[in-house]
C-alpha positions in Angstrom: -16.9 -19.0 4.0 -13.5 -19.7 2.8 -10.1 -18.2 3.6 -7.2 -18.1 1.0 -3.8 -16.0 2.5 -1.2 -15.3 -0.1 1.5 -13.1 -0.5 2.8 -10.4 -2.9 6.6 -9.3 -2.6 7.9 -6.2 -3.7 11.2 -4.3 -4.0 11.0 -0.3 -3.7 13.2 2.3 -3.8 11.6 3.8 -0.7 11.5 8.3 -0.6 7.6 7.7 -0.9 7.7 5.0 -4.2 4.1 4.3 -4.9 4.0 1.5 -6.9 0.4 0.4 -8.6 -0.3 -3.4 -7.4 -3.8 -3.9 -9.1 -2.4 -6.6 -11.2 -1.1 -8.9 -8.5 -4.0 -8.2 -6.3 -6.7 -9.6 -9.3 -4.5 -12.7 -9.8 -3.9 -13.3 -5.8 -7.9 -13.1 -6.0 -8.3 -15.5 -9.2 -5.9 -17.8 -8.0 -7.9 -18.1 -4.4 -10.5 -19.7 -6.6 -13.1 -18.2 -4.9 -16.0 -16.3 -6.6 -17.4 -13.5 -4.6 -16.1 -12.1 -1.5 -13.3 -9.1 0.2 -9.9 -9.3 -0.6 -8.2 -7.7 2.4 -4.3 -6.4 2.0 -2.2 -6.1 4.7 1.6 -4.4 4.8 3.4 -5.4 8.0 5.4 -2.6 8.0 5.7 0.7 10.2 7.0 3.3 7.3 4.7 2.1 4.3 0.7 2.0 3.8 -1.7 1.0 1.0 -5.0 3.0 -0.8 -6.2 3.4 -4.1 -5.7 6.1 -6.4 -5.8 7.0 -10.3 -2.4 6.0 -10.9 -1.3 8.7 -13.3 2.4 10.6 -13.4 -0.2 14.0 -11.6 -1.6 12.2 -9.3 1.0 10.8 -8.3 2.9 14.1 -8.3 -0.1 15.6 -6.1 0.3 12.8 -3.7 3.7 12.9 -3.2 3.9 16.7 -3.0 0.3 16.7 -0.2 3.0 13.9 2.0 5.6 16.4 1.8 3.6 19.4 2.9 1.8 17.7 5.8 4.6 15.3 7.1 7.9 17.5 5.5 10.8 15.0 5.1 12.8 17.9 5.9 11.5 18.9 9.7 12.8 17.7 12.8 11.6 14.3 14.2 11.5 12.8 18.0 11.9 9.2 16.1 14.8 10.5 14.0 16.8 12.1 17.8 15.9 8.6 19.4 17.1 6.2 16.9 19.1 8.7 14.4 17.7 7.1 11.3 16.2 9.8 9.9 12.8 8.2 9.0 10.4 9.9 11.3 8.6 11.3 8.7 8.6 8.0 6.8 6.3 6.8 10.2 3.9 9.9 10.5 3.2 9.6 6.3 2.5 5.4 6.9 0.4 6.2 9.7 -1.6 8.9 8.1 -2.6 6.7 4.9 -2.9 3.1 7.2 -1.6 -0.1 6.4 -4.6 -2.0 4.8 -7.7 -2.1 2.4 -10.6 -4.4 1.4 -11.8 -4.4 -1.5 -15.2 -6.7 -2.5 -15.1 -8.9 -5.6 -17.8 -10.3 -7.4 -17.0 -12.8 -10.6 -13.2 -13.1 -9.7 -13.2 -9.6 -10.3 -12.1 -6.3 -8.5 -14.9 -3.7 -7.7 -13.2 -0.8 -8.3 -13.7 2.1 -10.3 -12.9 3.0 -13.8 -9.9 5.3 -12.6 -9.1 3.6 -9.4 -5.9 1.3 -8.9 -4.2 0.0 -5.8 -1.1 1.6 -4.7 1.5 0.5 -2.1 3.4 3.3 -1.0 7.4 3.1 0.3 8.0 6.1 2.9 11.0 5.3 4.2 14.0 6.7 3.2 16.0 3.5 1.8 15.1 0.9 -0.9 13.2 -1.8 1.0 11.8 -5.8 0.2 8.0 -5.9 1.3 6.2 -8.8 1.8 2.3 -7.9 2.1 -0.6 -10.2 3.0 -3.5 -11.2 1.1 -6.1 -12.3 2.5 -8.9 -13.7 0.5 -12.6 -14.3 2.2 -15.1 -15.3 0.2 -16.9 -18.3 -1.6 
């Protein structure tokens, strides 16, 4: 089995900025040159996190709006008294959706549904530069 680890870079404007990455994932997996296999995707970050989604302006609404309700941007934080960055909420939201997915491919191609894209979202309250890892196994 081989291994291929690329990279995909992102700029975001951070305040939970879900940005759809479906794209670059297909062409990090078509450029690995393997065939079949998982494509595994990393973010080595503490106040963002990765799933899939059907990237359309409601769901994207409802998404945002279920992040506010369960981790309030607006509620106290032991993170934010510690450090006094005011981001506490931007690590309970990351650490509630998780900072990876696999995703199989068969033909150079993603396995995912009709509706379903990949989304990176930015929690944390400033614009940030992301740098995720993409790991390729397959042959």
């Amino acid at each position: 089995m081989a291994v291929k680890t690329l990279t995909i870079l992102l700029s975001t404007r951070g305040n939970t900025d879900i940005q759809d990455i479906t794209g670059e994932v297909g062409r990090a997996v078509d450029q690995s040159g393997l065939t079949s296999g998982i494509v595994t995707l990393f973010c080595p970050s503490a106040t963002s996190a990765l799933t899939t989604i059907e990237f359309e302006s409601g769901c994207l609404s409802d998404l945002a709006r279920m992040f506010e309700t369960i981790a309030s941007s607006r509620q106290e934080y032991a993170h934010n008294a510690r450090w006094d960055d005011g981001n506490g909420h931007s690590h309970v939201r990351a650490a509630l959706l998780g900072p990876s997915l696999t995703v199989p491919f068969v033909d150079r191609r993603l396995t995912l549904g009709t509706w379903q894209q990949i989304i990176h979202v930015d929690f944390d309250n400033r614009s940030r530069r992301r740098e995720l890892v993409v790991q390729v196994m397959g042959e």
